[in-house]
C-alpha positions as CSV (number, residue, x, y, z in Angstrom):
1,X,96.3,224.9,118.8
2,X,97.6,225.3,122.4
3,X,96.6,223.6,125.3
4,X,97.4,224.8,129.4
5,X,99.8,222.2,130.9
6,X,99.2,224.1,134.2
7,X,96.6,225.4,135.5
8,X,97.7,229.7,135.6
9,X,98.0,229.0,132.0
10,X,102.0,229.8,131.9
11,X,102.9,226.5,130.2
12,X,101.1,225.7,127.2
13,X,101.8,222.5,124.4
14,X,101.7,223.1,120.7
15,X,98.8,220.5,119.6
16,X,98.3,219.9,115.8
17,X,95.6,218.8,113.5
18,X,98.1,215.5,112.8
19,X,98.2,214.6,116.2
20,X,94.7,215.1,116.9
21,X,93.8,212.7,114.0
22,X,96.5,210.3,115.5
23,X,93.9,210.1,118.5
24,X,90.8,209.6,116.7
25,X,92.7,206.9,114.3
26,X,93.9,204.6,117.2
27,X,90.5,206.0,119.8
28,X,93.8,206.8,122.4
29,X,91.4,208.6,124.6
30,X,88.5,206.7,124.5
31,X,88.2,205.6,128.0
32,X,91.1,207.1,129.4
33,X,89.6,208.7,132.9
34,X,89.3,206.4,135.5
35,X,86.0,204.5,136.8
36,X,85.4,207.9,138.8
37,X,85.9,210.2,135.7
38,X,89.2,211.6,136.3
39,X,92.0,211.7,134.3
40,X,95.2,211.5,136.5
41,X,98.7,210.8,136.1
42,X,98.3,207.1,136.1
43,X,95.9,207.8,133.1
44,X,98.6,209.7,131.1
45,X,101.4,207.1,132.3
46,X,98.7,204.4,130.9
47,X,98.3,206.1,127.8
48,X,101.8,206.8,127.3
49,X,102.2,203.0,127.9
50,X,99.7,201.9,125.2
51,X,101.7,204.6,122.6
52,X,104.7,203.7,123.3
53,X,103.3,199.3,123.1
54,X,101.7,200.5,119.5
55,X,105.2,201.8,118.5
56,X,107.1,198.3,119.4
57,X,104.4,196.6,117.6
58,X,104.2,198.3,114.5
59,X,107.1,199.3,112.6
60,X,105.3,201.1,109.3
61,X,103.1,203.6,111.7
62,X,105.5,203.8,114.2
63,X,106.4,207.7,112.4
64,X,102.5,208.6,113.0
65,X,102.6,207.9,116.9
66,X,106.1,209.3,117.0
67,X,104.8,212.5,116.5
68,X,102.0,212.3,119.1
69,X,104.6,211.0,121.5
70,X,106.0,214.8,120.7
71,X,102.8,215.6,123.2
72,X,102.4,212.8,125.3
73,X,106.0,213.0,126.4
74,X,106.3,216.9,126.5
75,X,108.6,218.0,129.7
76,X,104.8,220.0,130.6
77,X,102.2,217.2,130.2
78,X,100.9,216.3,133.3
79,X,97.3,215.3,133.9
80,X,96.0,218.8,133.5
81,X,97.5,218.9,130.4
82,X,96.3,215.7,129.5
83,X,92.5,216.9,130.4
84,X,92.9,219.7,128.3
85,X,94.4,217.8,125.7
86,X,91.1,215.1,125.7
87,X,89.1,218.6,125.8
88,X,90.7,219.9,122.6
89,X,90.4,216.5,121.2
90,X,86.5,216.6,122.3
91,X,85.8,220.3,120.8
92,X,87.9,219.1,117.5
93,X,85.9,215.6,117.2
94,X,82.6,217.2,117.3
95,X,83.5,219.9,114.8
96,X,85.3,217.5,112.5
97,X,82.1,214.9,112.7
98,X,79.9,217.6,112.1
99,X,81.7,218.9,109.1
100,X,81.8,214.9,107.7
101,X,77.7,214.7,108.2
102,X,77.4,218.4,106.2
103,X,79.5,217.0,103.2
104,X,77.9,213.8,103.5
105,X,74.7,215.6,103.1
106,X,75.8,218.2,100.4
107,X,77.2,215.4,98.7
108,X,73.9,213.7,98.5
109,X,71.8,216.7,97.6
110,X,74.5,217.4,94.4
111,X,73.7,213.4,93.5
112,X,69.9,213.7,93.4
């Protein structure tokens, strides 16, 4: 998956499924847009903050957020690229939820 680091769509970041579950695991961008609902560069300068705080913290899933910090510190993410990225994240939550209820439920109608 790609995502436009600017906004004529020229420079684009390579965003994988790892990374994306990276997110959800430590809810990086849960609340990351300011009080006004933007996401800015002192979001992404706060979020690469609380990655890179994570890291020092923890030695055994410091490999895990190493490989986010492949996004987060790519020489193209700036706040656009950042929105885009929590859009991605967004569509790929939704579908990945969805897809959890439908097992759930398939799951359930196999056990009765």
């Amino acid at each position: 998956m790609k995502i436009n680091a600017n906004a004529s769509g020229t420079r684009t970041i390579e965003v994988n499924e790892v990374q994306l579950q990276i997110i959800r695991k430590y809810s990086l961008l849960d609340r990351i847009a300011n009080s006004m609902g933007i996401i800015d560069e002192d979001s992404l300068n706060k979020l690469r903050l609380t990655v890179r705080s994570l890291i020092a913290s923890q030695t055994m899933a410091s490999k895990e957020l190493l490989e986010l910090c492949m996004v987060l510190y790519h020489e193209d993410m700036k706040a656009l690229g950042l929105n885009n990225l929590a859009k991605l994240y967004t569509e790929w939550l939704n579908k990945k939820v969805a897809s959890e209820a439908e097992e759930k439920n398939n799951a359930e109608q196999e056990n009765n």
